[in-house]
C-alpha positions in Angstrom: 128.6 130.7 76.5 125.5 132.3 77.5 123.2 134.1 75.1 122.6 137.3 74.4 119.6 139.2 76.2 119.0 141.5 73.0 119.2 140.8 69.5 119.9 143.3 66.2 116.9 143.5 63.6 118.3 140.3 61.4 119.3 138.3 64.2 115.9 139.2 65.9 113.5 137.5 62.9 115.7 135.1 62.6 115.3 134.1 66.4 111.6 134.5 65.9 111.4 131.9 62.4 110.8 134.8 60.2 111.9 137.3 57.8 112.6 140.7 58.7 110.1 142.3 56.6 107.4 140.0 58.3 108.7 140.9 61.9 108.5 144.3 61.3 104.8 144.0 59.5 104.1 142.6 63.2 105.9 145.2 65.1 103.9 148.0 63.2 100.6 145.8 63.5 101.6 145.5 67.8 101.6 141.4 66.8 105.6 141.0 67.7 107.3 143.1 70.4 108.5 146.5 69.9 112.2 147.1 69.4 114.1 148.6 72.2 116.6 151.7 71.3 119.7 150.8 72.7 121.9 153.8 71.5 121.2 156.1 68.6 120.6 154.6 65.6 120.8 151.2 67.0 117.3 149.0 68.2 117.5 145.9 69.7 115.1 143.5 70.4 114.8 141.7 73.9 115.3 137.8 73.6 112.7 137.3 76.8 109.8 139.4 75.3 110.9 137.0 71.9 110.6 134.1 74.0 107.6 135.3 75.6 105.8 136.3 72.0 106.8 132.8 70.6 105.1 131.2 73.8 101.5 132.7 73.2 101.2 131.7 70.1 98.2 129.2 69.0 99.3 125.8 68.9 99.2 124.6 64.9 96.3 122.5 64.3 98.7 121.8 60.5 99.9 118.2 60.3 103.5 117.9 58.8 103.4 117.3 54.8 103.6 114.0 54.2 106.7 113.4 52.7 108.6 114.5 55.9 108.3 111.0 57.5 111.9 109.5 58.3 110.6 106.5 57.7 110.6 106.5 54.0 113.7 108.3 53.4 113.7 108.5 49.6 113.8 104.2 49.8 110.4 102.4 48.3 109.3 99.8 50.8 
């Protein structure tokens, strides 16, 4: 199955790792791509400009929190 060049508003955050109401905080602040109107009423967003959005961003300088190690896994050593 191959996957879908466009994505609906819910489907579009959730592709991107956030909630709707931040995505579209971004797309009114030009920070996220702009939604694409596919038919009235209906905006999509395209999965390559998604892609490409997610691709530019900074590299996280945040270590995981340390409780996330797999090595522990809830057992005391």
């Amino acid at each position: 199955m191959t996957e879908p060049i466009a994505y609906a508003r819910t489907d579009a955050a959730q592709v991107a790792a956030l909630s709707v109401s931040t995505m579209e905080k971004l797309v009114r602040e030009r920070k996220f791509p702009a939604p694409r109107k596919a038919s009235d009423g209906r905006t999509v967003w395209l999965r390559r400009e998604i892609v490409e959005w997610a691709e530019a961003l900074p590299v996280s300088d945040l270590l995981p929190p340390p409780n996330t190690s797999r090595r522990s896994c809830g057992r005391r050593s």
